[in-house]
C-alpha positions in Angstrom: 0.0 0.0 0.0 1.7 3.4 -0.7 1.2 5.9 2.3 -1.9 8.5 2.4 -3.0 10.6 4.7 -5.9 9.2 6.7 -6.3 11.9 8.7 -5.8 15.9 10.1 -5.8 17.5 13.2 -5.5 21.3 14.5 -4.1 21.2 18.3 -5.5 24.9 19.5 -3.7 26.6 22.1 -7.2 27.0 24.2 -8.3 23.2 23.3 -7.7 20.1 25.6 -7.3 17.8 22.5 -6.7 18.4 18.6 -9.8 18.8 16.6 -10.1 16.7 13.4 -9.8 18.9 9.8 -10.3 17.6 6.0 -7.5 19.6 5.5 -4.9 22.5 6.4 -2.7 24.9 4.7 0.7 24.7 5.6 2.8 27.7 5.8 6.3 28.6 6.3 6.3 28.7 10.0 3.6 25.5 10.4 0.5 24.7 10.6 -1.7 28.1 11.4 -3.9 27.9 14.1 -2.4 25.0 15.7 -0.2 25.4 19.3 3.3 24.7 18.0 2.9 27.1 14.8 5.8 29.6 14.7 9.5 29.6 12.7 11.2 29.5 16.2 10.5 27.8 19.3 12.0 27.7 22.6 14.1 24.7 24.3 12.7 22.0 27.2 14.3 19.2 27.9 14.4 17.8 24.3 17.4 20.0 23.4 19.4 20.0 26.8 22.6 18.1 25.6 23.0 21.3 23.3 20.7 24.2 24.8 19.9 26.1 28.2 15.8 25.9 28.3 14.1 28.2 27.2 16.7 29.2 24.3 15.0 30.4 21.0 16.0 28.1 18.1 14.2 26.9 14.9 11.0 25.1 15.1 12.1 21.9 14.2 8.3 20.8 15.8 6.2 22.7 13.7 4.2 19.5 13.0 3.4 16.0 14.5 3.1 12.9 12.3 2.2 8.7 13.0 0.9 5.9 10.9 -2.0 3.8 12.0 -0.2 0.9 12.0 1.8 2.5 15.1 -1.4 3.5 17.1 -2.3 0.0 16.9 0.9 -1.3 18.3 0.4 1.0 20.8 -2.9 0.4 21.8 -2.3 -3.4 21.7 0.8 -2.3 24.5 -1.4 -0.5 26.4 -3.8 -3.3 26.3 -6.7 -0.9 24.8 -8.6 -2.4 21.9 -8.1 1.3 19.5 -6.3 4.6 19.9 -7.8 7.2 17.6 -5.6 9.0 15.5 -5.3 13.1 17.3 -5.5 11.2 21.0 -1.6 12.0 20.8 -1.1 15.0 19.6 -0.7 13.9 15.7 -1.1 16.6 13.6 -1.3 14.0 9.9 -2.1 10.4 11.0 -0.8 8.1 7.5 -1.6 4.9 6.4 0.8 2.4 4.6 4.1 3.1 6.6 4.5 -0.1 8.9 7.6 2.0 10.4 7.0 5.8 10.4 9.5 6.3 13.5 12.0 4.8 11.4 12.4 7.2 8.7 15.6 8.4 7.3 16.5 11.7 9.0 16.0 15.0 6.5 13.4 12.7 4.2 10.6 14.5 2.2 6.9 14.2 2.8 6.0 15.9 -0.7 2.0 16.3 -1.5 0.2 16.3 -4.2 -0.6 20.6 -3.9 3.7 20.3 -3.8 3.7 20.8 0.1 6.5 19.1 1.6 7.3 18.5 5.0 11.5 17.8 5.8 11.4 15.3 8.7 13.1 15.8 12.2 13.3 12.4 13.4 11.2 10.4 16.1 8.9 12.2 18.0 9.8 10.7 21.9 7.0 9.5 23.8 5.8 12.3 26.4 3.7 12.6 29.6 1.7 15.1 27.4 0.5 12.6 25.3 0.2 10.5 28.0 -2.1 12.8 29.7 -4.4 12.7 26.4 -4.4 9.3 26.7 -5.9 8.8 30.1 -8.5 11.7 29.4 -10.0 9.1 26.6 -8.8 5.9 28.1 -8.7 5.9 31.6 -5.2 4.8 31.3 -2.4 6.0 33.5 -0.1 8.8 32.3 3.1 6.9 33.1 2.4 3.8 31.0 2.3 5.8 27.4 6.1 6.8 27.3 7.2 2.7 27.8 3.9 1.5 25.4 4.8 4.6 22.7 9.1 3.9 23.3 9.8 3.9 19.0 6.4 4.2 17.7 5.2 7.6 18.4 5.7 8.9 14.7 7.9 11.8 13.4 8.0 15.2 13.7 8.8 17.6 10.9 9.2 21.4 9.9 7.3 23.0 6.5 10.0 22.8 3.7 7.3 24.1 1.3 3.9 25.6 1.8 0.7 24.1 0.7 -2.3 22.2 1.1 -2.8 19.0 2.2 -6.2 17.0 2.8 -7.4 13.8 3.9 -6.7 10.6 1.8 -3.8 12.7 -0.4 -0.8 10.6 -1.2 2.1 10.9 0.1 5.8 10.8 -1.9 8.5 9.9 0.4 11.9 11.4 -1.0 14.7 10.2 1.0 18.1 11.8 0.8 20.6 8.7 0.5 
């Protein structure tokens, strides 16, 4: 199966959880609307080998990305029948990567519109998304990060503005 995207969420700054889109318009600096949107960001505890928090660098975050196949392995680890693509924070949910967390480093997601995300490398699991988890689930907080360990998706940066919508394909352009 080649990878699509099955589907879209908007994480508002006021909002508990992301709200479902057909489709959003990426710009420069991310995904408008949504809480990590900007061309900087400043460090946690992500960037400590090489920052002092709260540092403003490039937003290497701009947007979250996982496959389905990876919600179900980590539902089945957390011993939950289904965990609905947005519960963690996704911003573009695929189908038809088995291994999303695995991607090369500095691939291309390209779109049909000719947006194209640049990928930053595996998004580690948080208590964040654990949080979300519980809200929905009833599961604790502190089992997501071990259930999540190498399957919590990508995250990316806008290389090229555009739209994207709901059950587009997606080109994978890897650098090697």
């Amino acid at each position: 199966m080649s990878p699509k995207v099955a589907s879209l969420h908007v994480w508002s700054p006021d909002l508990e959880m992301p709200t479902p889109v057909n489709s959003i318009n990426l710009e420069f600096a991310g995904i408008p609307g949504d809480r990590h949107f900007g061309s900087t960001m400043h460090t946690g505890a992500r960037e400590k080998h090489a920052f002092e928090r709260g540092t403003e660098i490039s937003n290497y975050r701009q947007i979250s990305i996982i496959d389905m196949a990876e919600l179900a392995k980590i539902a089945a680890n957390l011993g939950i029948e289904r965990l609905a693509p947005g519960t963690i924070a996704d911003n573009i949910c695929t189908e038809g990567f088995p291994d999303l967390t695995a991607i090369s480093l500095m691939s291309r997601l390209v779109f049909p519109s000719g947006a194209s995300i640049m990928t930053g490398g595996a998004n580690a699991p948080c208590a964040i998304a654990g949080a979300m988890v519980e809200s929905v689930y009833g599961i604790k907080p502190h089992s997501f990060p071990k259930a999540a360990m190498h399957l919590r998706g990508i995250t990316g940066w806008v290389e090229r503005p555009g739209v994207i919508n709901a059950g587009d394909p997606i080109t994978v352009v890897t650098l090697n």
